[in-house]
mmCIF file of the C-alpha atoms, coordinates in Angstrom:
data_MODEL
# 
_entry.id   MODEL 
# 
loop_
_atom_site.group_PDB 
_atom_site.id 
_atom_site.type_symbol 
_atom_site.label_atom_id 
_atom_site.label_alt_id 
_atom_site.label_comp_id 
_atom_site.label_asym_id 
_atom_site.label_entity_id 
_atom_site.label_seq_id 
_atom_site.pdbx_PDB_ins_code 
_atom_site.Cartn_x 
_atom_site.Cartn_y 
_atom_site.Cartn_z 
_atom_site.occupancy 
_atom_site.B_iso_or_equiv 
_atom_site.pdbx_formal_charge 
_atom_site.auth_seq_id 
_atom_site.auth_comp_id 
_atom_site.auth_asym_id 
_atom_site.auth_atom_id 
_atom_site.pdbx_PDB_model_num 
ATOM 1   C CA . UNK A 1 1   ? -13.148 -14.972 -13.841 1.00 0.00 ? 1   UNK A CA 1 
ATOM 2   C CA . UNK A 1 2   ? -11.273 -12.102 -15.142 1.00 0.00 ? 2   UNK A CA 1 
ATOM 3   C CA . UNK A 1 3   ? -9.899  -9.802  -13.247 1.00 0.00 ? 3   UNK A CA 1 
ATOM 4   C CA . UNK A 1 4   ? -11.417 -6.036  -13.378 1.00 0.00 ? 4   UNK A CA 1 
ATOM 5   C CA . UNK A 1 5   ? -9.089  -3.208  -13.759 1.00 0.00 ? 5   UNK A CA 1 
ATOM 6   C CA . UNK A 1 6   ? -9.074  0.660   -13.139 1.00 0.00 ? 6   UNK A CA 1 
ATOM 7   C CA . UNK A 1 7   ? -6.979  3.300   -14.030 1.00 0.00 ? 7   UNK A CA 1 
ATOM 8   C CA . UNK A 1 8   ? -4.633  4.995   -11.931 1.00 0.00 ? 8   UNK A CA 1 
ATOM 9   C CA . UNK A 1 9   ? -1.563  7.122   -11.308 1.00 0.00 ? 9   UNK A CA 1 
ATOM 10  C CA . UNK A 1 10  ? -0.291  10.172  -10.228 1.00 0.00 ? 10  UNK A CA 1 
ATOM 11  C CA . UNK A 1 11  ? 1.353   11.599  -7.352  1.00 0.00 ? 11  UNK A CA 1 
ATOM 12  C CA . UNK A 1 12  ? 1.349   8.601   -4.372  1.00 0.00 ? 12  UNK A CA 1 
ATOM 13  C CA . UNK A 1 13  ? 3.317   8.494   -0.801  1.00 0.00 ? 13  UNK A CA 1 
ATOM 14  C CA . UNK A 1 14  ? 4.892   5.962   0.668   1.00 0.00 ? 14  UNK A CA 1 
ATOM 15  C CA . UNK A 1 15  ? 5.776   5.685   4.470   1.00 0.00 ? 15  UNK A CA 1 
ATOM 16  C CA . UNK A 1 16  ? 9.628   5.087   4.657   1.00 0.00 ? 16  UNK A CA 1 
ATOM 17  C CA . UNK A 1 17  ? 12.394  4.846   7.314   1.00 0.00 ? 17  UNK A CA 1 
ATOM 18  C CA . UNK A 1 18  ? 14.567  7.739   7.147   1.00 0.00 ? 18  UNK A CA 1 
ATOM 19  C CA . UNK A 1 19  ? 17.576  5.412   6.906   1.00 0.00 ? 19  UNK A CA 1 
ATOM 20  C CA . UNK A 1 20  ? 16.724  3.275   4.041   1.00 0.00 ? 20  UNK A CA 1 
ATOM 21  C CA . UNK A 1 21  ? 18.876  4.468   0.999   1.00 0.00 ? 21  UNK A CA 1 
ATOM 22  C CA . UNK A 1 22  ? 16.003  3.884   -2.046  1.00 0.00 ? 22  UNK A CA 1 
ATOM 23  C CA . UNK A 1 23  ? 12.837  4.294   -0.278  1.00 0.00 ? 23  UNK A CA 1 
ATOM 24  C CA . UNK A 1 24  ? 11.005  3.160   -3.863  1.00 0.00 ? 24  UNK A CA 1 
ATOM 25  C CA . UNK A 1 25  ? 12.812  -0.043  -3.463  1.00 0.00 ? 25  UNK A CA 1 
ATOM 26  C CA . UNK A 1 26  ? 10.720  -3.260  -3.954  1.00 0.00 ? 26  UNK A CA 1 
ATOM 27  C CA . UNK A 1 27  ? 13.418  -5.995  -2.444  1.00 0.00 ? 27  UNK A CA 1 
ATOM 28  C CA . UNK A 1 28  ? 12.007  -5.561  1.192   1.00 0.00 ? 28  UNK A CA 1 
ATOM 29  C CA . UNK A 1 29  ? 8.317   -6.902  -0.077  1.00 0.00 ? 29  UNK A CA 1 
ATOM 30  C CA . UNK A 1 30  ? 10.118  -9.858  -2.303  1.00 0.00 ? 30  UNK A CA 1 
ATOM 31  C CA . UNK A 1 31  ? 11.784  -11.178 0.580   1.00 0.00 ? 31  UNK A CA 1 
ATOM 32  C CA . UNK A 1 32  ? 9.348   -10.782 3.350   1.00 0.00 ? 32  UNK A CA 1 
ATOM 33  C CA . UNK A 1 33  ? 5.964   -10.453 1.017   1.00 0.00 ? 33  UNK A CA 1 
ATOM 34  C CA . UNK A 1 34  ? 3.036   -7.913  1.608   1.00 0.00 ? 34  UNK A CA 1 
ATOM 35  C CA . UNK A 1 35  ? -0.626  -8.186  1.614   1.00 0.00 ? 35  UNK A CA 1 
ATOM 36  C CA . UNK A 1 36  ? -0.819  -8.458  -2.259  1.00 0.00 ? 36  UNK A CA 1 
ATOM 37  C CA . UNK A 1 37  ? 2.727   -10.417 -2.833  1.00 0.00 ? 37  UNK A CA 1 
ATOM 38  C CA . UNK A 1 38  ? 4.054   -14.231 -1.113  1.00 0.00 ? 38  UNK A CA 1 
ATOM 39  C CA . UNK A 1 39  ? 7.352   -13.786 0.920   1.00 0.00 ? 39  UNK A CA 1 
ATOM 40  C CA . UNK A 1 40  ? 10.439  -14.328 -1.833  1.00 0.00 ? 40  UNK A CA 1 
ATOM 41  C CA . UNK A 1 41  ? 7.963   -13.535 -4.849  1.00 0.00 ? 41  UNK A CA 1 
ATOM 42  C CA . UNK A 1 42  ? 8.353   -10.315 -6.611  1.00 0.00 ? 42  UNK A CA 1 
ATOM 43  C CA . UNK A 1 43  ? 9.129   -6.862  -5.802  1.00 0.00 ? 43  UNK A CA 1 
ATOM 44  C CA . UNK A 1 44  ? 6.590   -4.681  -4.981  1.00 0.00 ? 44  UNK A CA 1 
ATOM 45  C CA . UNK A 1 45  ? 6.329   -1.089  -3.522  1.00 0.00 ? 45  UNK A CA 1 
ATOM 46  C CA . UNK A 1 46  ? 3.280   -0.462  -1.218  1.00 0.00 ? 46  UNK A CA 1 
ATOM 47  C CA . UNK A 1 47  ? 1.858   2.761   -1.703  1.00 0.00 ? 47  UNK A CA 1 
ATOM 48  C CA . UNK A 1 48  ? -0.678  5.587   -0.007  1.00 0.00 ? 48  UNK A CA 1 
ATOM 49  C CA . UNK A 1 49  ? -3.076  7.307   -2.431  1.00 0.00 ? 49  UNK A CA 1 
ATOM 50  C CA . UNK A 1 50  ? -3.801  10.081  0.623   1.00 0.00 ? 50  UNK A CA 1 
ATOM 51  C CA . UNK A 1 51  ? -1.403  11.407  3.165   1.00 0.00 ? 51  UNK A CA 1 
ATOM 52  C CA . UNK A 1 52  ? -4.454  10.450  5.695   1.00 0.00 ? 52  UNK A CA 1 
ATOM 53  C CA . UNK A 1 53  ? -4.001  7.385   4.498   1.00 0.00 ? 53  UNK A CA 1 
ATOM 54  C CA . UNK A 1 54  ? -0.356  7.082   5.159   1.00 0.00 ? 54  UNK A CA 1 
ATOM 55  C CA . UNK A 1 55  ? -1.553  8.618   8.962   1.00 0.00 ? 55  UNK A CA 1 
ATOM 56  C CA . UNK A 1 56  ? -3.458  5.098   9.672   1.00 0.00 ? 56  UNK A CA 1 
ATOM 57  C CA . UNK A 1 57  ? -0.834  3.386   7.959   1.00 0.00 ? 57  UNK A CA 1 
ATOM 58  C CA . UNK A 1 58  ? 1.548   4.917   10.866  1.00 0.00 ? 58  UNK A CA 1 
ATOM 59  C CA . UNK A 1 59  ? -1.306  4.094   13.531  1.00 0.00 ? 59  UNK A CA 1 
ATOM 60  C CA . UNK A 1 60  ? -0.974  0.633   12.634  1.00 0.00 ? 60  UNK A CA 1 
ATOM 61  C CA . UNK A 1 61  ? 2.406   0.131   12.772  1.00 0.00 ? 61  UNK A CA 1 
ATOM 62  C CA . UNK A 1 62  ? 2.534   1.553   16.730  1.00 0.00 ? 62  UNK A CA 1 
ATOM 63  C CA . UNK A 1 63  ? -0.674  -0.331  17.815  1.00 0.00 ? 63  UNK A CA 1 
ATOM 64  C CA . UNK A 1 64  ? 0.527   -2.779  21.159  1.00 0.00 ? 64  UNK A CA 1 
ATOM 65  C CA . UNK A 1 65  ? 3.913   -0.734  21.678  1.00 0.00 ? 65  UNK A CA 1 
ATOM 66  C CA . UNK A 1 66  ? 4.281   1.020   24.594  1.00 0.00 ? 66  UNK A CA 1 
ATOM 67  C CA . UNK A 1 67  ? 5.124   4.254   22.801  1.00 0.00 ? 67  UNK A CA 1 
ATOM 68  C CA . UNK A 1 68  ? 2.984   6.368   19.936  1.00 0.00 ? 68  UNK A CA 1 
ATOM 69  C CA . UNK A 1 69  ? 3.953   8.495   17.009  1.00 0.00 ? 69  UNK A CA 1 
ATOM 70  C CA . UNK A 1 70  ? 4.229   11.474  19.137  1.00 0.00 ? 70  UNK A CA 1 
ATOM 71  C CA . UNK A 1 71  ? 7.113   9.947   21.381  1.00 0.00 ? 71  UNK A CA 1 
ATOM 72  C CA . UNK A 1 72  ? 8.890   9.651   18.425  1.00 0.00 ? 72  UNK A CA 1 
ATOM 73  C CA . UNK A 1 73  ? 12.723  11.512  17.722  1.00 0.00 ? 73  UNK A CA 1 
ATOM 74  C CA . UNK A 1 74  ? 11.260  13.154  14.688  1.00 0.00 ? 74  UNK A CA 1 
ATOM 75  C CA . UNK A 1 75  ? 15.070  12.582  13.019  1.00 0.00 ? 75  UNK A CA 1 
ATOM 76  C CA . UNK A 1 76  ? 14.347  8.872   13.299  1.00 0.00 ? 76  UNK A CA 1 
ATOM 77  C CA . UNK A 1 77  ? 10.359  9.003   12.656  1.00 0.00 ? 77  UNK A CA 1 
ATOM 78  C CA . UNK A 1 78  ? 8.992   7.755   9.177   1.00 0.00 ? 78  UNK A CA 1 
ATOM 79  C CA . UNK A 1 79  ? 9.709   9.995   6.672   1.00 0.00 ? 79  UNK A CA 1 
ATOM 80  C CA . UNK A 1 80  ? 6.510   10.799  3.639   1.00 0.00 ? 80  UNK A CA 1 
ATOM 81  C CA . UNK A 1 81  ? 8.173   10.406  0.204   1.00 0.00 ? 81  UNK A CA 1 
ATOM 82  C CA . UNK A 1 82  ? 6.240   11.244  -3.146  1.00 0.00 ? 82  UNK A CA 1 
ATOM 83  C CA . UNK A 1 83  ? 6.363   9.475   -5.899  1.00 0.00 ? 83  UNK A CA 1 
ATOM 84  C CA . UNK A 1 84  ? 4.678   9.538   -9.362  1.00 0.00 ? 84  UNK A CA 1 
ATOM 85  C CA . UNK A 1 85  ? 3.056   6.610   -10.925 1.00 0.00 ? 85  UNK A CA 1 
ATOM 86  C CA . UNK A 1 86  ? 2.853   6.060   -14.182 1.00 0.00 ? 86  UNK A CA 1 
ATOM 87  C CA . UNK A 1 87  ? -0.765  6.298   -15.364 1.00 0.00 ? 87  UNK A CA 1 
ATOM 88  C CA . UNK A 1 88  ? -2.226  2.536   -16.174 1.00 0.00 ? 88  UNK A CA 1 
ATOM 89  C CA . UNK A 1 89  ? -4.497  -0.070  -15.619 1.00 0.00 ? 89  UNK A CA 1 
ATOM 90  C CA . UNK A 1 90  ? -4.136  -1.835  -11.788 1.00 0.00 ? 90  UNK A CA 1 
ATOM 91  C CA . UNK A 1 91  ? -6.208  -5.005  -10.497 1.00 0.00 ? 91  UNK A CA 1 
ATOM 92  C CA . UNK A 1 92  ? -9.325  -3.155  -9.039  1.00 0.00 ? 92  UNK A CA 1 
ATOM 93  C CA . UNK A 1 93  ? -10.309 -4.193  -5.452  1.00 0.00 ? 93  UNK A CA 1 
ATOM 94  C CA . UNK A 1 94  ? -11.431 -0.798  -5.033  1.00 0.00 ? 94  UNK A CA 1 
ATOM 95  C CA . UNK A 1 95  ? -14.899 -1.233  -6.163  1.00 0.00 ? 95  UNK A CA 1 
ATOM 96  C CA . UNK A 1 96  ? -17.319 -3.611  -5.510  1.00 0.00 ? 96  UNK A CA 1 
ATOM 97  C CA . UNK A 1 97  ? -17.570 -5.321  -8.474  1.00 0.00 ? 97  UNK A CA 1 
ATOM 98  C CA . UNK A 1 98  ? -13.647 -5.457  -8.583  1.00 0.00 ? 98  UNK A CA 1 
ATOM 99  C CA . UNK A 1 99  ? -13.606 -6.957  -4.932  1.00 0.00 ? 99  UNK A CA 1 
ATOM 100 C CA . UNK A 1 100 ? -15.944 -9.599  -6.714  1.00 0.00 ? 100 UNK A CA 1 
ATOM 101 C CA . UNK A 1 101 ? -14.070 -10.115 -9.573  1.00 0.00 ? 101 UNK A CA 1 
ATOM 102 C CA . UNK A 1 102 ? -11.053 -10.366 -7.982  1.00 0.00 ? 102 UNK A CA 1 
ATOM 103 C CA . UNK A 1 103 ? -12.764 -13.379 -5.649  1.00 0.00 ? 103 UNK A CA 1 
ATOM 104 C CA . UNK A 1 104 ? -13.026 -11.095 -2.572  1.00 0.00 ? 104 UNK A CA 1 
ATOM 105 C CA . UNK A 1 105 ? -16.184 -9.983  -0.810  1.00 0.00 ? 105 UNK A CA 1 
ATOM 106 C CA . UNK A 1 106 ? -17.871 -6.176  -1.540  1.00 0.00 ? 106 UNK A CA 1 
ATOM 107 C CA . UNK A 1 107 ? -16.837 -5.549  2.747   1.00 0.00 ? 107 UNK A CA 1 
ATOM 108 C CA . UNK A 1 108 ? -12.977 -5.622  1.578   1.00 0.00 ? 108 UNK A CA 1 
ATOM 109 C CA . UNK A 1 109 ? -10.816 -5.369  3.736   1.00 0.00 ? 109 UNK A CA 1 
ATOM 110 C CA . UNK A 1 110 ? -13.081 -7.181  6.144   1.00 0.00 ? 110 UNK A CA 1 
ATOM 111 C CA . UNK A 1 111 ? -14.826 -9.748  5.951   1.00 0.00 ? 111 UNK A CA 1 
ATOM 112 C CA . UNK A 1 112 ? -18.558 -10.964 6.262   1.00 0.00 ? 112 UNK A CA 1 
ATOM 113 C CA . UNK A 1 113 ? -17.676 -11.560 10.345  1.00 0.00 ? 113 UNK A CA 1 
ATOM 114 C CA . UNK A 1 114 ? -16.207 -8.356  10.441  1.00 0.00 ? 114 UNK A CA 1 
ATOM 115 C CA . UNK A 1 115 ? -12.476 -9.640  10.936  1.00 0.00 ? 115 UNK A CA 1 
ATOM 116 C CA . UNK A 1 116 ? -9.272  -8.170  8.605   1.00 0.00 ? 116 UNK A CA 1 
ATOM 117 C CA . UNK A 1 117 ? -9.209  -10.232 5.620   1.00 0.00 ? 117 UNK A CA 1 
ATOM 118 C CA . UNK A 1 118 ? -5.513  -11.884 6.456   1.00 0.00 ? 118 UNK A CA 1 
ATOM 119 C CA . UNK A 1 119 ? -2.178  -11.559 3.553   1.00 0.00 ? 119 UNK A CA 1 
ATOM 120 C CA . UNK A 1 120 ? -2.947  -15.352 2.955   1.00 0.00 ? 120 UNK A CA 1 
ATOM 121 C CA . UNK A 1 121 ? -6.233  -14.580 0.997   1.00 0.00 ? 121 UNK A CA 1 
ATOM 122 C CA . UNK A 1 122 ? -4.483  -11.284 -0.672  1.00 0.00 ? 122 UNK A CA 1 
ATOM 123 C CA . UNK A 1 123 ? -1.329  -13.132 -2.013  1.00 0.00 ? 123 UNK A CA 1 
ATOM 124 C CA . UNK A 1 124 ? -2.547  -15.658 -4.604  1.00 0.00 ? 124 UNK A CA 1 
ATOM 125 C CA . UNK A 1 125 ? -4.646  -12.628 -6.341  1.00 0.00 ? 125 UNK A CA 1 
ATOM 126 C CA . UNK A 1 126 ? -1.959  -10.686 -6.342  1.00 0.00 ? 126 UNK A CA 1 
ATOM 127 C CA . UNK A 1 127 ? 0.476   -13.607 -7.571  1.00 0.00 ? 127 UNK A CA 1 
ATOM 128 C CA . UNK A 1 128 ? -2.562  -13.906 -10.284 1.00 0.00 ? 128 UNK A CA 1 
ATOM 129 C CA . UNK A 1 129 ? -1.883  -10.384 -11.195 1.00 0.00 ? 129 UNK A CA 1 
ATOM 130 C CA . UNK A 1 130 ? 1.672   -9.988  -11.930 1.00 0.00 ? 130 UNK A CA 1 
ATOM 131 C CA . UNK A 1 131 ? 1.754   -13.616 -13.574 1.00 0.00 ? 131 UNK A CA 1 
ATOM 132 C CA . UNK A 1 132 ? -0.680  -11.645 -16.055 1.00 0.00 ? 132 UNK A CA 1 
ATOM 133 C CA . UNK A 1 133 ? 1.639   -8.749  -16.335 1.00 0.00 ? 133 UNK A CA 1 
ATOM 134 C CA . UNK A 1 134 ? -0.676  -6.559  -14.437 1.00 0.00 ? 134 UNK A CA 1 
ATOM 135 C CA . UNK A 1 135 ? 1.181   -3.162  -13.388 1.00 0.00 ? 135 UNK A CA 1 
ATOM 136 C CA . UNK A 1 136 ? -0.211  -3.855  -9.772  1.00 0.00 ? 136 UNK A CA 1 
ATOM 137 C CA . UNK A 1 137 ? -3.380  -3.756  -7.106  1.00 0.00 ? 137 UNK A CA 1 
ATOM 138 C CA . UNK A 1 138 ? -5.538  -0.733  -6.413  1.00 0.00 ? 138 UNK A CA 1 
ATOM 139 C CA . UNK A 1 139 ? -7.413  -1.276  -2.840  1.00 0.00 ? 139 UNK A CA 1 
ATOM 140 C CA . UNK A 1 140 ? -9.386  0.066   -0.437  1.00 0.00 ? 140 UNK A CA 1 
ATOM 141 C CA . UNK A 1 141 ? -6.921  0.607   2.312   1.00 0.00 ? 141 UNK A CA 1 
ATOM 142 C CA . UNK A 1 142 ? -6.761  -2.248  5.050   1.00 0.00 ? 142 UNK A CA 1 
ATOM 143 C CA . UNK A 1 143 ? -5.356  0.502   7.694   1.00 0.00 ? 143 UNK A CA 1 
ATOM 144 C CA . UNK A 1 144 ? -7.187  1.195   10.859  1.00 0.00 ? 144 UNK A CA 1 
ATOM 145 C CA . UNK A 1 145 ? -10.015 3.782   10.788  1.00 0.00 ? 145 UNK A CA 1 
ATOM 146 C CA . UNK A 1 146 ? -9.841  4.167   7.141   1.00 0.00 ? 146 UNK A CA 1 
ATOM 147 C CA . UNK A 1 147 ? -12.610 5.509   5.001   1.00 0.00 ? 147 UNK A CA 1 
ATOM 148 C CA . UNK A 1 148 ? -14.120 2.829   2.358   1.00 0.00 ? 148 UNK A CA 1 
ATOM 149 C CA . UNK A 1 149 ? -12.574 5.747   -0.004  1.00 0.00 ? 149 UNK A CA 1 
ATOM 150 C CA . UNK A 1 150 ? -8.543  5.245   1.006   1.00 0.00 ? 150 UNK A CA 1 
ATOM 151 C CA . UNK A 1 151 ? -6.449  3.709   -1.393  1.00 0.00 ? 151 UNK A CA 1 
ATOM 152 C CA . UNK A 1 152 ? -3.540  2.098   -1.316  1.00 0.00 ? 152 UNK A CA 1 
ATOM 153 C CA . UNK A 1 153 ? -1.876  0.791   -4.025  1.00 0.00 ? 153 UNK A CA 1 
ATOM 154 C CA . UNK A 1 154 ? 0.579   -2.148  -4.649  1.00 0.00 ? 154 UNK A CA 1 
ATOM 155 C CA . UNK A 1 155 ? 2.842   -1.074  -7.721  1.00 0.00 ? 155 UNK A CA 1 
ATOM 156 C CA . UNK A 1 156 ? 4.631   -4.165  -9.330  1.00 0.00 ? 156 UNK A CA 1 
ATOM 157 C CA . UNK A 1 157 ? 8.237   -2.665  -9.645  1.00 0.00 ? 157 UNK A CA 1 
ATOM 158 C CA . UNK A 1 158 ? 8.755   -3.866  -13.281 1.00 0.00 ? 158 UNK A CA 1 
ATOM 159 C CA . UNK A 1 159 ? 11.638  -1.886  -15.850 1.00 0.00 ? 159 UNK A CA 1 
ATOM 160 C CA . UNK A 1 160 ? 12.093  2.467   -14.841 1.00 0.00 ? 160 UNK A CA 1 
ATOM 161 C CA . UNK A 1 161 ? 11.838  2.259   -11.268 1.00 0.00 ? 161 UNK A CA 1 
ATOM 162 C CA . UNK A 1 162 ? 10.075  4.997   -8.996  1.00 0.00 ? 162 UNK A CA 1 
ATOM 163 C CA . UNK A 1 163 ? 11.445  8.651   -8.517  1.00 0.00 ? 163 UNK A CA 1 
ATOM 164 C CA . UNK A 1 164 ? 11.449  10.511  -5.340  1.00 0.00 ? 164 UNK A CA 1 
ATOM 165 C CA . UNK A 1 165 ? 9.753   14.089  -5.906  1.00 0.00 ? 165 UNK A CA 1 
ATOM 166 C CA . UNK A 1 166 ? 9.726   15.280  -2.388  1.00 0.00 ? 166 UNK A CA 1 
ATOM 167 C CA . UNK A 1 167 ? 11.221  13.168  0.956   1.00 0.00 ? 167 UNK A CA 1 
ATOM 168 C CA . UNK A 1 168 ? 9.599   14.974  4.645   1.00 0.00 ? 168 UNK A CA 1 
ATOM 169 C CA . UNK A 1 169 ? 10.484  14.474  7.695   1.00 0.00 ? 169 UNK A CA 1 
ATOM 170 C CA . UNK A 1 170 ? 7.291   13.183  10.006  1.00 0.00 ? 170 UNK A CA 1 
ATOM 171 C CA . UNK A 1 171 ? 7.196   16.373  11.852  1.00 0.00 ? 171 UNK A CA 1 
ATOM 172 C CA . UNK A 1 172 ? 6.321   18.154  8.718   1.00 0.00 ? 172 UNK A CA 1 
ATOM 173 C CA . UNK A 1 173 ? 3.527   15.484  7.702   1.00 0.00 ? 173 UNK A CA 1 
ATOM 174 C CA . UNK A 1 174 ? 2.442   13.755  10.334  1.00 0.00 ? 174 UNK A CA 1 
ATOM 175 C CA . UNK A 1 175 ? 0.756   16.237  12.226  1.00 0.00 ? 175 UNK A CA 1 
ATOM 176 C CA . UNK A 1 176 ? -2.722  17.453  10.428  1.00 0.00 ? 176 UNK A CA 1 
ATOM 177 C CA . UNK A 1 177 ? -2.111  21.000  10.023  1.00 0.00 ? 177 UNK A CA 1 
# 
């Protein structure tokens, strides 16, 4: 079956540690591997379409510790960087049809017994996609208490790498205004 595709690009955010030195860099994802990419694959950088969305993203990271975002140093807290994608055709698993096509069921990310769909189902498609050239994955964000509407998006890092527009520190994102 082929995969569907949908158009994106624009101004995304990514979630970073304020010490890393290229935020926008893929390397992390080809060693360790993502939801959409197999541990020493392919680089990929992992982006938010919302800033709400890069909130759960956050939530996630902190759920079991025995500290939250708001015991955070904000000088050592995730940073929000922006980035601009070039406009282009990604896998869709945003849409039904694309969650179909793409071998996944319409309750992406969950699944028909209501559990996360794991990185083991996520990789191949995504190994499927950049084998094909694809410039990434559009999704439906898998992020705690995410809206059906969140995106996230996995963006191949293939040729002219990803600018930083704007880097902020968490105390000037974070917190809903």
């Amino acid at each position: 079956m082929n995969l569907r595709t949908v158009r994106r690009g624009g101004a995304y955010f990514r979630v970073a540690d304020p010490s890393w030195a290229n935020p926008l860099d893929g390397g992390h994802a080809r060693a360790a591997g993502g939801r959409w990419n197999p541990p020493g694959s392919f680089p990929v950088v992992y982006l938010n379409r919302e800033v709400r969305t890069a909130r759960a993203n956050v939530t996630r990271n902190f759920e079991g510790r025995p500290y939250q975002p708001e015991d955070l140093d904000p000088a050592e807290a995730p940073v929000l960087v922006t980035t601009d994608v070039p406009e282009d055709e990604f896998v869709d698993v945003v849409s039904d049809a694309g969650c179909v096509s793409a071998g996944l069921p319409v309750t992406y990310p969950r699944g028909a017994n209501g559990g996360m769909i794991g990185h083991a189902v996520c990789q191949p498609i995504g190994q499927r996609a950049h084998d094909e050239g694809r410039s990434g994955v559009a999704c439906r964000s898998a992020a705690p208490r995410a809206t059906r509407e969140e995106e996230e998006l996995a963006w191949f890092e293939r040729g002219d790498p990803l600018a930083v527009l704007q880097r902020r520190r968490f105390d000037e994102w974070y917190w809903p205004a």
